[in-house]
C-alpha positions as CSV (number, residue, x, y, z in Angstrom):
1,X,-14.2,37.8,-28.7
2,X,-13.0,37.5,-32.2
3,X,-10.9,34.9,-33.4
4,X,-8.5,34.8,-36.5
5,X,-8.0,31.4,-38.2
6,X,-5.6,31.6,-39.9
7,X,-3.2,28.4,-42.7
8,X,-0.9,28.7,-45.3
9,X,-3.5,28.8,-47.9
10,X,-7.3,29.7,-47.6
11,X,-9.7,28.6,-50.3
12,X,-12.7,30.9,-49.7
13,X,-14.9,29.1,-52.7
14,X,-17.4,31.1,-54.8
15,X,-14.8,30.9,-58.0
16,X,-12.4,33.2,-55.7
17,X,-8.6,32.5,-56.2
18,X,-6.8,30.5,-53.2
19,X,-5.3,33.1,-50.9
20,X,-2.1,32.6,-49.9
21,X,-1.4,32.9,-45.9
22,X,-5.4,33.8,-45.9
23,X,-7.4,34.0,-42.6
24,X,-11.2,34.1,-41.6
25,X,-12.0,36.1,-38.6
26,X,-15.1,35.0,-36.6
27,X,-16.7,36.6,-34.5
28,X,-19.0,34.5,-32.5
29,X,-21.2,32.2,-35.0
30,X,-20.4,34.7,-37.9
31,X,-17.7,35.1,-40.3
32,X,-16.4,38.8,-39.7
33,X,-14.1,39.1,-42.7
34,X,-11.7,37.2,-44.6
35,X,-8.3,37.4,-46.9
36,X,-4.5,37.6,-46.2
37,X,-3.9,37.2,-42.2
38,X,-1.5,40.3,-42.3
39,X,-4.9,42.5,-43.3
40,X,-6.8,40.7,-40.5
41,X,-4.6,41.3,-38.0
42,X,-3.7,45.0,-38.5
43,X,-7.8,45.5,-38.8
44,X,-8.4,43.4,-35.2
45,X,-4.8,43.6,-33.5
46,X,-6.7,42.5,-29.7
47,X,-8.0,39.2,-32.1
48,X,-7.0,35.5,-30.7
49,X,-5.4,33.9,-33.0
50,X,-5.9,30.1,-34.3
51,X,-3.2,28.7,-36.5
52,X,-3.6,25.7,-38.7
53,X,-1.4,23.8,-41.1
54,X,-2.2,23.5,-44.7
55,X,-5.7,24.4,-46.2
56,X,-8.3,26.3,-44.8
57,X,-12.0,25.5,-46.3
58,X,-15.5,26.8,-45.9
59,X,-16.9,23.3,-43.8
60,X,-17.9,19.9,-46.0
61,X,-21.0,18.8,-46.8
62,X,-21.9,14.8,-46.0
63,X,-24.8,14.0,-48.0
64,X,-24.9,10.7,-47.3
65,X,-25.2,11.3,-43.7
66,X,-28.6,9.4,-43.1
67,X,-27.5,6.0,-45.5
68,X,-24.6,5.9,-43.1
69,X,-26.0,6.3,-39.7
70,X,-28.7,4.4,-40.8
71,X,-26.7,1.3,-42.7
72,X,-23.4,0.9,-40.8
73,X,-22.1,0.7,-37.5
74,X,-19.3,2.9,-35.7
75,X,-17.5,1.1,-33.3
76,X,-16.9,2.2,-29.7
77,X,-13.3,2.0,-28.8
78,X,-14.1,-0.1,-26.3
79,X,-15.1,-2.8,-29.0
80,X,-11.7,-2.5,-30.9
81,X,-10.2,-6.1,-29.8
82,X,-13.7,-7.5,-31.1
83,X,-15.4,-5.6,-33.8
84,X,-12.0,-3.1,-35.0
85,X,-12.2,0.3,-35.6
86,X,-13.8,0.6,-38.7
87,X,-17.8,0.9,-39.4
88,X,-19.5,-2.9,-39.8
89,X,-22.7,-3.0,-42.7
90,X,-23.7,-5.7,-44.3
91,X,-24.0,-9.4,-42.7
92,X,-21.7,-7.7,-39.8
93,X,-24.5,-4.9,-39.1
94,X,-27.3,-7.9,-38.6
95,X,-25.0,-9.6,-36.4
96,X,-25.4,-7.2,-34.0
97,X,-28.8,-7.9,-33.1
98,X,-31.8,-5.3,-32.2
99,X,-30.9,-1.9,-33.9
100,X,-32.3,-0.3,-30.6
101,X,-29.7,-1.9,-28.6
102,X,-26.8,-0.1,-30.5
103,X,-28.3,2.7,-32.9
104,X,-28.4,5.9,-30.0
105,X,-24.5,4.9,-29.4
106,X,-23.3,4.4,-33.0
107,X,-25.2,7.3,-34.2
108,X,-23.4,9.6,-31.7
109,X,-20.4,8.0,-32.6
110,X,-20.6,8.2,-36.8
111,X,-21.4,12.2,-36.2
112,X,-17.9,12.7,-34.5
113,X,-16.3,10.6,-37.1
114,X,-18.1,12.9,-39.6
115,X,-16.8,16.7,-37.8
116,X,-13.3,15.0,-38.0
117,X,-13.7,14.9,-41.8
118,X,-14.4,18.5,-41.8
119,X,-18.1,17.9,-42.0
120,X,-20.0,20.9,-40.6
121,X,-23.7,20.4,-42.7
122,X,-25.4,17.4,-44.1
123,X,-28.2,17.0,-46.2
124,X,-31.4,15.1,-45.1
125,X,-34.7,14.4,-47.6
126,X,-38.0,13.8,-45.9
127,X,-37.5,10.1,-44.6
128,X,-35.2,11.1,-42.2
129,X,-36.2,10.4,-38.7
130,X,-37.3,13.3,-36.6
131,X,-34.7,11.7,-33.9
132,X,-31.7,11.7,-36.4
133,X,-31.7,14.8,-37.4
134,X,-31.9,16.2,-33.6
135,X,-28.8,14.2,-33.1
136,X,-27.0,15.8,-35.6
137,X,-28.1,19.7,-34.9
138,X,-26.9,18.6,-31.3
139,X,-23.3,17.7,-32.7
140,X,-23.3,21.1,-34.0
141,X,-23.7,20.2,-37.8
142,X,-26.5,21.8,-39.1
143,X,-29.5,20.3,-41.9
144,X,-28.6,21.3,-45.8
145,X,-31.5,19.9,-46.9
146,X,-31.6,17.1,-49.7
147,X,-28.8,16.9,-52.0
148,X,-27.8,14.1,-54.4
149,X,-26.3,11.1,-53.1
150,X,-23.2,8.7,-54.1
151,X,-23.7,6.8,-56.6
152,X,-21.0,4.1,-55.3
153,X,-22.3,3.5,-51.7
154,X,-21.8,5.8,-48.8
155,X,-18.8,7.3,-48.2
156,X,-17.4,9.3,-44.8
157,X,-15.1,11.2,-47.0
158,X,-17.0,14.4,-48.3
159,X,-14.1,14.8,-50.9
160,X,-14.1,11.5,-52.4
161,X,-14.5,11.7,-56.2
162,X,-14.7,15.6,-56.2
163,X,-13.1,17.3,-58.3
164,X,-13.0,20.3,-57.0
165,X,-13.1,21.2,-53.0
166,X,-16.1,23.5,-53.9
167,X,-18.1,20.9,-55.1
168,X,-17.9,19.3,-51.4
169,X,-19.1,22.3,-49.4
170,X,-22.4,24.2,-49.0
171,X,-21.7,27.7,-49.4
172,X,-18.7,29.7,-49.9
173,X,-17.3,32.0,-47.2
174,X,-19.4,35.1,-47.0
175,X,-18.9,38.1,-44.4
176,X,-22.1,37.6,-42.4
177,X,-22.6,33.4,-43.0
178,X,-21.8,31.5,-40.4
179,X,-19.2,30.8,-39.8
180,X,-18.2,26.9,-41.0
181,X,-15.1,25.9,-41.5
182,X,-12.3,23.1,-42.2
183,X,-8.7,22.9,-42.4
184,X,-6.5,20.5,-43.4
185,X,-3.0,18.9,-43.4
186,X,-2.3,19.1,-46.9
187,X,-0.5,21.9,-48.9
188,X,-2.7,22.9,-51.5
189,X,-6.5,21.7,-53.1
190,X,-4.2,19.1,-55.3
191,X,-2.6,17.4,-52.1
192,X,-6.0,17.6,-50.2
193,X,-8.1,16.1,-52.7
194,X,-5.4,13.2,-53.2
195,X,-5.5,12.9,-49.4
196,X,-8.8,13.0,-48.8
197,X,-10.8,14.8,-46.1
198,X,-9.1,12.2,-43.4
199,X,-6.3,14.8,-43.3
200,X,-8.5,17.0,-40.8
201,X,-6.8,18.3,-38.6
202,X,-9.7,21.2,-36.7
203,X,-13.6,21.8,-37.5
204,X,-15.0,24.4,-36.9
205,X,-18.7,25.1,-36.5
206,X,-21.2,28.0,-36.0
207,X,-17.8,29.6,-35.0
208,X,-16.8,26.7,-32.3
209,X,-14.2,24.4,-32.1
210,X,-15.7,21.0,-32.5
211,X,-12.9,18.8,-33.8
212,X,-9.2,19.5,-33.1
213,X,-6.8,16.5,-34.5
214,X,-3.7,18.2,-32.8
């Protein structure tokens, strides 16, 4: 079946303009086409439709995926009244004790904090472990390969210190790529950079629906 996604304002990437009321259409893992929802519909009128507030992306890239899965700690909910919500590094991470008593958890956990940044790729250089990086093709993000790393730390947030959404995303949308994408509560690449890739609110990867915020 194909699906149209469809938001007030599609950034396609590639130095392309923003399209206003833009769609994608997907058809299974693929991008089928995309530009202004009115020409997607009329071309695929039996099309599902999917629509999503704000800003529509191709999916972010988190290259500091292994630093972060590797140096800090997500929480399970279950640990709120004791550890909180946020991710523990430092003196909190060795408190913890043995790695292999909480790493399998934590990791599983940091990649789902990761799709609900819009996250659908991350790159990897050769020290990372045969065992991470089947973790994270199982969450449905896929391996970028290396890439240069924050300067400041690791960061969940693709988009911090971009200046540009572009410069936070793999590839741009392309009729035949897969089909990766992000979209956003914010209403326009301004707002969303200032906001940050926390304003999530679906991910979408290899054409599924692996993060919905609402």
């Amino acid at each position: 079946m194909l699906t149209i996604h469809a938001a007030a304002l599609l950034l396609p990437g590639g130095g392309r303009a923003p399209v206003p009321g833009g769609a994608v259409a997907v058809r299974d893992a693929v991008v089928a086409a995309f530009g202004p929802y009115e020409e997607l519909a009329a071309s695929h009128p039996g099309a599902r439709v999917r629509r999503w507030p704000g800003v529509l992306t191709p999916g972010l890239v988190q290259r500091d995926a292994v630093r972060l899965l590797a140096e800090w700690y997500f929480p399970d909910p279950r640990e709120a009244d004791a550890l909180g919500t946020e991710p523990l590094s430092g003196g909190a991470l060795d408190a913890l004790g043995p790695e292999e008593t909480w790493r399998a958890g934590s990791v599983r956990r940091g990649l789902h904090r990761m799709l609900r940044h819009g996250t659908t790729a991350v790159t990897a250089g050769p020290g990372a472990s045969p065992a991470l990086l089947t973790a994270v093709r199982r969450s449905g993000l896929t391996v970028a390969g290396p890439g240069a790393l924050s300067t400041c730390g690791p960061r969940l947030d693709p988009l911090a210190g971009a200046g540009a959404v572009a410069e936070a995303t793999v590839a741009p949308l392309a009729a035949g790529g897969r089909a990766d994408l992000a979209a956003f509560d914010a209403p326009d690449e301004a707002a969303l950079l200032a906001a940050g890739a926390v304003s999530c609110v679906a991910t979408i990867a290899g054409g599924r629906l692996v993060y919905r915020g609402r």
